[in-house]
N, C-alpha and C positions, 0 to 999 in steps of 0.2 A: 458581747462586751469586749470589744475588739481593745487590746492593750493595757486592761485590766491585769495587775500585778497581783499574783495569786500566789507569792516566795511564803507569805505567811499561812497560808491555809490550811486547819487539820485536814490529812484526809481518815475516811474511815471506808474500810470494806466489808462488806456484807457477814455475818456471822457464821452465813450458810455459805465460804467461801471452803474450798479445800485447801491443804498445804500443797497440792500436786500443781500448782501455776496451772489452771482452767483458764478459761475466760469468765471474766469478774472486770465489775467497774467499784470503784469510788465516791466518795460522796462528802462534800464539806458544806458546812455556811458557810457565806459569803456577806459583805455587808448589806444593810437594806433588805436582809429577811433571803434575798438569792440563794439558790442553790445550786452547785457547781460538780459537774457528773466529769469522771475520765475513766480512761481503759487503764487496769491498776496496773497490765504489761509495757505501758508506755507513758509511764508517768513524767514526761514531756512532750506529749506529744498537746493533743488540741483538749481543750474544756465546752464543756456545755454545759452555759448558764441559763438557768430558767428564771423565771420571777419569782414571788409566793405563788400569784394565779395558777401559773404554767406548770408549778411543783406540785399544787394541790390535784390538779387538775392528774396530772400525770399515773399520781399516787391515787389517786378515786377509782382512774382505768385500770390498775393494775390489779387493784382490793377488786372490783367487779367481772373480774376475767375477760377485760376489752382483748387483750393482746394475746391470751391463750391460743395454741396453733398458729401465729406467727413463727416467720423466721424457718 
């Protein structure tokens, strides 16, 4: 969503996040159900917006251990 003004967005960070500045990403709605992913170290830097599809979809692989031993 290239130009998409994102000045109002809550962000929120993972719960499981430490005070020690790790690496941890962010997470807001967006309008249209979107959901809007950043690096909470670089909170200007780029956004990744998914759809609902692309969020559910994302959130299914993770619950099922798609991405376990990545990275």
């Amino acid at each position: 969503m290239s130009g998409e003004d994102l000045s109002d967005a809550v962000w929120h960070k993972s719960s499981y996040s430490g005070g020690n500045g790790g690496s941890c990403v962010e997470v807001a709605s967006l309008s249209g159900g979107r959901v809007g992913v950043r690096d909470s170290k670089d909170r200007s830097g780029p956004v990744l917006v998914f759809t609902p599809a692309e969020w559910r979809a994302f959130l299914a692989g993770v619950k099922s251990g798609e991405f376990d031993g990545q990275g």
